[in-house]
C-alpha positions in Angstrom: 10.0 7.9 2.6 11.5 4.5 3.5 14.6 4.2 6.3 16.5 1.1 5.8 18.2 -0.1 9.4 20.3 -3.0 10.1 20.3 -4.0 13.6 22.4 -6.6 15.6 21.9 -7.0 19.0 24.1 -9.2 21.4 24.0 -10.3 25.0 26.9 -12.2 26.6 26.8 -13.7 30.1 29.8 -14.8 31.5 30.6 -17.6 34.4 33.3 -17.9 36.5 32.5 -21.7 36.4 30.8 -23.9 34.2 27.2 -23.7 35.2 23.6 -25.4 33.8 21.9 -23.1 31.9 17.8 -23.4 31.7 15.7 -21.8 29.4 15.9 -18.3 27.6 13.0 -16.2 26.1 14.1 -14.2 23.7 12.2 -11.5 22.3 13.3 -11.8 18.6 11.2 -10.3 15.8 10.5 -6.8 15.4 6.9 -6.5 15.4 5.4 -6.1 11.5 2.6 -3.8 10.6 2.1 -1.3 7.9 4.8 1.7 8.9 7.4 -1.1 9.8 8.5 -4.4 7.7 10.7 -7.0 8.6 13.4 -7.9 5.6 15.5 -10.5 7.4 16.2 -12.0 10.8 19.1 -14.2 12.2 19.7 -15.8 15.9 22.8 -17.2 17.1 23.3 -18.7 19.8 26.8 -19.9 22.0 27.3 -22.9 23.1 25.1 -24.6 20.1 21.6 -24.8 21.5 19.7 -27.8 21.8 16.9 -26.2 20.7 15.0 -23.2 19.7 11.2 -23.1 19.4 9.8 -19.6 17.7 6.4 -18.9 19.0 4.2 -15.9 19.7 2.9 -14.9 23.0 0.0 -13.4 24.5 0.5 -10.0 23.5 1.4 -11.5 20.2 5.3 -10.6 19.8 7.2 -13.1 18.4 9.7 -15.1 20.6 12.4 -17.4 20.7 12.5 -20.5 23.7 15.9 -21.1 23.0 17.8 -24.0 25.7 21.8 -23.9 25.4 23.5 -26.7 26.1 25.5 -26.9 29.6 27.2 -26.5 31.6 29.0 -23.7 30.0 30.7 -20.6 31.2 29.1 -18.4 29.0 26.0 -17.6 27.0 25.8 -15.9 23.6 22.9 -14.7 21.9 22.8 -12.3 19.2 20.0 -11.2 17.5 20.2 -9.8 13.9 17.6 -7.7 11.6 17.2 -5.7 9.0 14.1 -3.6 8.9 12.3 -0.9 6.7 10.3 1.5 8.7 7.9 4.1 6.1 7.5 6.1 9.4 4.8 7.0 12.0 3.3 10.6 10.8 1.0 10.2 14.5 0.4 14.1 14.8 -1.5 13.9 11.3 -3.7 11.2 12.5 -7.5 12.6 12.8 -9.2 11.6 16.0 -12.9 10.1 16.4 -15.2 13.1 17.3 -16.2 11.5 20.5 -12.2 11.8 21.2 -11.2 15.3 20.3 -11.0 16.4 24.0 -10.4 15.0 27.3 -12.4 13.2 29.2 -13.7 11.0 26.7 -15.2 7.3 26.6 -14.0 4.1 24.3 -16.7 2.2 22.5 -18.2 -1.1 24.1 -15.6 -3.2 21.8 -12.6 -1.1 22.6 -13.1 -1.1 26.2 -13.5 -5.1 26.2 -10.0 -5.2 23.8 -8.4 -2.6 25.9 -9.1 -3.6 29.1 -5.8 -4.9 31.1 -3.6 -1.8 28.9 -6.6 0.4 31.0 -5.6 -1.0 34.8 -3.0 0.5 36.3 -0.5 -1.8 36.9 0.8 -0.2 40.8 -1.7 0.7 43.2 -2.6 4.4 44.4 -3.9 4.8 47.5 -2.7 8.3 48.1 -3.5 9.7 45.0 -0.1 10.8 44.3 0.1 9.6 40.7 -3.3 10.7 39.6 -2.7 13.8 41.6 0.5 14.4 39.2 -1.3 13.4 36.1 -4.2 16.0 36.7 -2.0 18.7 36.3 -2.1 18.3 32.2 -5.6 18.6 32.5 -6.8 22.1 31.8 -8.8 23.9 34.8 -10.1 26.4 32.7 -11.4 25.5 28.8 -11.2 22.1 27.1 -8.3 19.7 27.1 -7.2 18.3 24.0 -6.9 14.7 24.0 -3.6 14.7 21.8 -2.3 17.8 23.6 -2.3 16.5 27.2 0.2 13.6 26.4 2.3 16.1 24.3 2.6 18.2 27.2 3.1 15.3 29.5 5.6 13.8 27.2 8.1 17.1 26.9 7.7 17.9 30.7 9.0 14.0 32.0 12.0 14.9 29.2 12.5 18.5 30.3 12.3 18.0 34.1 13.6 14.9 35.3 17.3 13.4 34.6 18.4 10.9 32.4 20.5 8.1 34.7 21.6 5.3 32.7 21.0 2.0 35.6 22.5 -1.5 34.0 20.6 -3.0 37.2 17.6 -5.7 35.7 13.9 -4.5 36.8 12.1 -1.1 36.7 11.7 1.5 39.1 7.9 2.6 40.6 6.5 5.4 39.2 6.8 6.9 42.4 10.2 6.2 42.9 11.2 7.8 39.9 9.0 11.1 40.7 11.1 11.1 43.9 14.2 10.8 42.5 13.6 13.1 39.7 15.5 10.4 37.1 15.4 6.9 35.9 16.1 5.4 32.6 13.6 5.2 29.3 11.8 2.1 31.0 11.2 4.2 34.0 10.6 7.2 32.4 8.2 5.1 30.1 6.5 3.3 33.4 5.6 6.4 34.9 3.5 8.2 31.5 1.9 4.8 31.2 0.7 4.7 35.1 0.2 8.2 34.6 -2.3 8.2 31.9 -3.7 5.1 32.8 -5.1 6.8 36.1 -7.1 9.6 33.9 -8.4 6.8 31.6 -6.3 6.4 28.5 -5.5 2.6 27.4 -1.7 2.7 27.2 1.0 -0.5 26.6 4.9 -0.5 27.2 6.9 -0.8 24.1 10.5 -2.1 23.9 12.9 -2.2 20.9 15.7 0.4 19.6 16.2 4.4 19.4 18.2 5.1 15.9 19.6 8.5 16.4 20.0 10.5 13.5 22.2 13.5 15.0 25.0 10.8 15.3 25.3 10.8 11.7 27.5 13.8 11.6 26.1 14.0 7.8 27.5 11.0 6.6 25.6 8.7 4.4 26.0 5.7 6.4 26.5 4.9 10.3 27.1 2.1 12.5 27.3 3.2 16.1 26.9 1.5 19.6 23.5 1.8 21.1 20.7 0.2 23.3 18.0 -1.4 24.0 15.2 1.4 23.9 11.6 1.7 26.1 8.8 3.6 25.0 4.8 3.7 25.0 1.9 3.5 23.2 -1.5 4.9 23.8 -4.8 3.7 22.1 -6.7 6.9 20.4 -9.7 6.3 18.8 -9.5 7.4 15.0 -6.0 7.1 15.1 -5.0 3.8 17.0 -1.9 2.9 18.8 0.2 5.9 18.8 4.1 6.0 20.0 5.0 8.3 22.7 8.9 8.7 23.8 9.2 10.6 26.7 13.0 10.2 27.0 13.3 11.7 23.8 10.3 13.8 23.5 9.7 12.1 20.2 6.2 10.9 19.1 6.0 8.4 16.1 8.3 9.2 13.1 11.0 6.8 12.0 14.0 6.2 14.8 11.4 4.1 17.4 11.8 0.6 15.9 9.4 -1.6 17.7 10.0 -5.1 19.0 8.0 -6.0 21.9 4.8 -4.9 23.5 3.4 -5.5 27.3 1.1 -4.7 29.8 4.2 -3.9 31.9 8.1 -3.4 31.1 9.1 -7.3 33.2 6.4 -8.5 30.8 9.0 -6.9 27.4 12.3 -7.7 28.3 14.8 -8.5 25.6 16.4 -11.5 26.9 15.3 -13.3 30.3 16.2 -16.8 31.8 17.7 -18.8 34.0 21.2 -20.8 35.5 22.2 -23.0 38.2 24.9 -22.0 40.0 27.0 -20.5 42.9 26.1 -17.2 43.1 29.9 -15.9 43.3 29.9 -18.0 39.5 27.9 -15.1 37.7 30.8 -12.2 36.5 28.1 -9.9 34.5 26.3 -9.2 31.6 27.1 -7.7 28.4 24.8 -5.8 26.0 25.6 -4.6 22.4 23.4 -2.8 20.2 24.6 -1.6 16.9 22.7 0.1 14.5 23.1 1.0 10.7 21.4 3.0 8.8 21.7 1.7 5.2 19.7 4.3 3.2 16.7 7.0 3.0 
């Protein structure tokens, strides 16, 4: 069944000062395939830019170069979209035979393709990360392929802590396995270093988290939200699968994809620059709202 979503997303800088404001990348267009469909897509931007160049990057999202015109003391860019999403059934998807259990090997082609979502993007010269990620791995009997992320997937949501960080960047995998919490980015960063060290090809997913039990059983709801981070791993037979390990969610309909990277600084929603006094910069404000317009 088709999910309708309309989805406005909005990012306000402020400056104490006028400032000169450089270039913005803006990650813009949710990312079409056949479980997702764009319908429509707006960008506004204030002050009036001087211009905006859509093009799509190496990992093939679709972004917006947009230069504002300065000084100014403020910046707003808000995205709009409206999306219908058929759904990701990714637990019905049958694997190749040569993937059913773990270890197994990618094809020549796929391990060309796959390469840089293969190499782990921190060093490990203790072991600690694959030394965490080997625990999935059964010592006695075969390990399902599917089944070892399931279980990794619900034990990051079921044993370390949710901590919502407004702070730009990402924490290490191994900071957040000493901390015991991050936010979805981190949480996503640490399954995709994770896995990466037993073999699996693995990419960081940004977008949006539509969350059904804020319905409250009405027909329609527009609710604040975020920016959302999640994974996806490469399994051959079934492809690029979604993973949430905030959320303990694996494809279905409430992940709405927009960017994809090697590494969470490589997906970020909105990145750029300014000139100015550092005591000039008085904070960032995100909106996300989501509505769900029918099922």
């Amino acid at each position: 069944m088709s999910v309708l979503f309309d989805i406005t997303h909005t990012t306000h800088y402020r400056y104490a000062r006028p400032v000169t404001l450089g270039m913005h990348r803006v990650l813009f267009r949710p990312r079409d395939s056949h479980d997702l469909r764009v319908l429509a897509t707006d960008l506004k931007v204030s002050p009036e830019p001087m211009d905006i160049r859509l093009i799509q990057d190496a990992y093939s999202n679709s972004v917006a170069l947009v230069q504002p015109q300065s000084p100014a003391t403020e910046l707003k860019i808000t995205c709009s979209f409206s999306v219908e999403h058929t759904g990701t059934r990714a637990l019905d998807f049958p694997l190749s035979q040569r993937a059913q259990t773990y270890p197994f090997v990618y094809d020549a082609e796929e391990q060309l393709v796959l390469a840089h979502y293969r190499v782990p993007y921190y060093d490990d010269p203790t072991g600690e990360l694959k030394n965490w990620a080997s625990q999935f791995v059964q010592t006695q009997g075969a390990t399902g392929t599917r089944e070892l992320l399931l279980d990794m997937t619900q034990f990051i949501r079921d044993t370390l802590h949710y901590h919502a960080r407004d702070d730009e960047g990402v924490q290490t995998p191994y900071e957040t396995l000493q901390l015991q919490s991050g936010t979805c980015r981190d949480f996503a960063t640490l399954m995709i270093e994770a896995i990466r060290q037993l073999g699996y090809a693995t990419r960081f997913v940004s977008g949006y988290l539509y969350s059904p039990e804020a319905e409250g059983g009405a027909a329609q709801v527009s609710r604040p939200g975020s920016t959302h981070a999640w994974l996806h791993v490469y399994l051959p037979g079934a492809g690029w699968i979604p993973f949430d390990p905030t959320n303990n969610l694996v494809g279905g309909s409430d992940l709405i994809r927009v960017g994809v990277a090697r590494h969470a600084s490589l997906a970020s929603p909105v990145s750029g620059s300014w000139t100015g006094a550092m005591e000039d910069y008085l904070g960032m404000a995100v909106d996300v709202q989501v509505h769900k317009v029918s099922a």
